[in-house]
C-alpha positions in Angstrom: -47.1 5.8 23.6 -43.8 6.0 23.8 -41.5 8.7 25.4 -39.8 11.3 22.9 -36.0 12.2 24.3 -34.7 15.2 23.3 -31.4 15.2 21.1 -28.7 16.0 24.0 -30.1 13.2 25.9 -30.1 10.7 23.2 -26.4 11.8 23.1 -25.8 11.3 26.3 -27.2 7.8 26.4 -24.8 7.0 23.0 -21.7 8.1 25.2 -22.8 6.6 28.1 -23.2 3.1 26.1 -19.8 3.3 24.4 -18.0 3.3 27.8 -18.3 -0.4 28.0 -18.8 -1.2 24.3 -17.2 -4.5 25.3 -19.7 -6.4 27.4 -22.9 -5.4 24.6 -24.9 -7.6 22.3 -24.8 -6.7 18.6 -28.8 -6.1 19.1 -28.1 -3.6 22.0 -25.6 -2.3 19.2 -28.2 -1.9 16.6 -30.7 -0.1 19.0 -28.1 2.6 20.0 -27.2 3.0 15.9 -30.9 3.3 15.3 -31.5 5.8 18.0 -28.4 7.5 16.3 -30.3 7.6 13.3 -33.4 8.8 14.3 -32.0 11.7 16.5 -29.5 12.2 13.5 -26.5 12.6 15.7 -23.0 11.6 14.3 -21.2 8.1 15.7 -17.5 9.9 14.2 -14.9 7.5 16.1 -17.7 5.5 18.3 -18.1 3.0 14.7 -14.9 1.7 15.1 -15.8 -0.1 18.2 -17.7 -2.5 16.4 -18.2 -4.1 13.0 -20.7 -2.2 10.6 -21.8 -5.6 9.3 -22.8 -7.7 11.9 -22.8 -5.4 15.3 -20.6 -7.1 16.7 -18.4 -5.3 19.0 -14.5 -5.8 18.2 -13.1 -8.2 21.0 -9.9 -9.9 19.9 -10.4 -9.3 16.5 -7.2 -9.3 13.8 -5.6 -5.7 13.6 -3.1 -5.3 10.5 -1.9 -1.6 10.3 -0.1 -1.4 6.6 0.8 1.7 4.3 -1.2 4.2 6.8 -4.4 1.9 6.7 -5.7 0.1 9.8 -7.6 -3.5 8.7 -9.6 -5.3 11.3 -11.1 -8.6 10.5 -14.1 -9.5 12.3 -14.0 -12.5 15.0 -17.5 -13.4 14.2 -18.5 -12.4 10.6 -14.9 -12.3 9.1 -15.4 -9.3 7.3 -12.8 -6.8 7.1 -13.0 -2.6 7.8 -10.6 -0.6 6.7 -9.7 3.1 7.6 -7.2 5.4 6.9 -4.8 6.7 9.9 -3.5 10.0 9.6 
């Protein structure tokens, strides 16, 4: 059976990984969302460390800032994600 974790630890564990977002494998990406999920704790600005397509954690991908919007272009899918700065 496996071990239940309450929701502060799960939270703990998601800060914990996105201190070195870097150096992870999209599937160590997609277990940390799922736990996310599950516990239904918020990512807020921890999904901008990666791509929401393919996982893949943003390492020398294309920044464009234009008309208050920031545009990333993933290094490994190509796909871009755009959000708004204020």
């Amino acid at each position: 059976m496996k071990e239940e974790i309450s929701k502060s630890e799960a939270e703990n564990k998601i800060n914990e990984f996105f201190l070195d977002i870097i150096n992870k494998t999209p599937k160590e990406i997609d277990k940390i969302k799922k736990l996310a999920m599950t516990k239904k704790t918020k990512l807020k600005e921890k999904r901008k460390f990666f791509c929401k397509y393919c996982s893949f954690p943003y390492k020398n991908s294309k920044i464009k800032i234009k008309n208050k919007m920031k545009s990333v272009t993933c290094q490994n899918c190509g796909k871009i994600n755009r959000w708004k700065i204020e």
